[in-house]
Structures are given as C-alpha cells and as structure tokens.
N, C-alpha and C positions, 0 to 999 in steps of 0.2 A: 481574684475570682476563682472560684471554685472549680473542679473538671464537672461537668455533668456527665450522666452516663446514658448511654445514647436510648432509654427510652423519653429522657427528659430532652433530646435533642432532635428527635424526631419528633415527639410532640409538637416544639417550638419551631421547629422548620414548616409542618403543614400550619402552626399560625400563619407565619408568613406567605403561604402558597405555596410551597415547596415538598415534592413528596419523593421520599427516594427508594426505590427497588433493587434490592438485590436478585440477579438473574442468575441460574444455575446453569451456566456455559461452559460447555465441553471443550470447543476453541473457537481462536477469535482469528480470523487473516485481514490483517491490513495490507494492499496491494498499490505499490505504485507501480509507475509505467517502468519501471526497472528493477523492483524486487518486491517480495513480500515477508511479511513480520507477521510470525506465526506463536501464538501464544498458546498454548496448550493448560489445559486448566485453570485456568485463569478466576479474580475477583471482579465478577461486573455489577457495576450500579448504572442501574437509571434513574436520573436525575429531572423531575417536568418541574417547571417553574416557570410561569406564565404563558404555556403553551408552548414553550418550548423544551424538546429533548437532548439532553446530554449521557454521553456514555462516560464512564470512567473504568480502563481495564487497567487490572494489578497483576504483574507476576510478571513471571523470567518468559522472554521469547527468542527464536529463532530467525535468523535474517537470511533467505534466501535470493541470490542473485535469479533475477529471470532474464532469459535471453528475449531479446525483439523480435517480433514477428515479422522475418522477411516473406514477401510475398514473390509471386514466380513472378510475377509482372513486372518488379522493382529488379528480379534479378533480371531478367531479361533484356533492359531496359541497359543495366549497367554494361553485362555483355556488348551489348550493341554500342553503346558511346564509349568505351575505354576500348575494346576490341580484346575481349580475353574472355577463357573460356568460363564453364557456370561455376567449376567452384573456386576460382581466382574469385569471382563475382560474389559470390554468396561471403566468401570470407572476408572480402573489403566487405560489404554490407552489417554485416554481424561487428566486425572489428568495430565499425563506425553508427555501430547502436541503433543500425536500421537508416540512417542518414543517408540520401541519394549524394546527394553535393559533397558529403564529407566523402564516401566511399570514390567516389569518380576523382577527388582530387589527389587521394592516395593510390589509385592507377596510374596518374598521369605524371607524376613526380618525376 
C-alpha cells in the first residue's frame, strides 16, 4: 500500500465521519490528585468521530509533584487524637498524602 499524504487522509477520514483539528496551544496541564504534567508547546489535535471528542497531545512535558491539601480541620483533628503539637500534625499529614488514618497511626507507633 502506498503512504498517502495527509490531504488524501483527511479527506478519507471525514468519508468516514471523522474530522481532525489541529489546535494552536500554548500549554497543556494534566493534573492528578498528586501531580501535574505540564506540556509546554505542545501538538494538539482534536479528533470528533461520532459525537465524540478526543485530544491527542504531542511533545516533551514536565512532571510536577503537588503537595495535598491539608485542611486546618484535619490538622486539628490529628492534634487532638495523637496529642502533639500543629506542626508534628501537619507533617504526619503531609508525610501521609493528606491521609487522616495513615497520619494518626504514624503518631501512635
């Protein structure tokens, strides 16, 4: 088979219902509940095919650790059940990725 060259491929893609876009994005952050992935300049397409949207990013990104959001409540909290002061508390919290049960059972050790 031959390569086609992608005006010949895009063509035959909207046969099929399929239409793909290229988006001119600056950056892209993907975030989970513990880091984010940070693409800077990156290749994006958008891809619909039958009512549904897909992205597709290309290029070098960066992996940033995010720390948990400890709330005062939760330190408070740990204070009061392990009995030590707020930044024992806060730091089992943090150590323990915002975990109330995990941080309280590394006080009690």
């Amino acid at each position: 088979m031959l390569p086609m060259n992608p005006k010949q491929m895009k063509k035959m893609m909207k046969q099929m219902g399929i239409e793909m876009e290229e988006l001119d994005a600056e950056e892209v952050i993907i975030r989970t509940s513990d880091e984010e992935l940070i693409f800077r300049n990156p290749n994006v397409s958008k891809i619909s095919a039958r009512g549904v949207e897909t992205f597709q990013i290309i290029g070098e990104y960066e992996v940033i650790k995010r720390a948990p959001q400890i709330s005062e409540e939760d330190v408070k909290l740990i204070m009061e059940q392990a009995n030590v002061d707020e930044e024992t508390a806060r730091k089992a919290l943090e150590e323990a990725g915002g975990d109330l049960a995990e941080a309280l059972m590394k006080l009690q050790k």
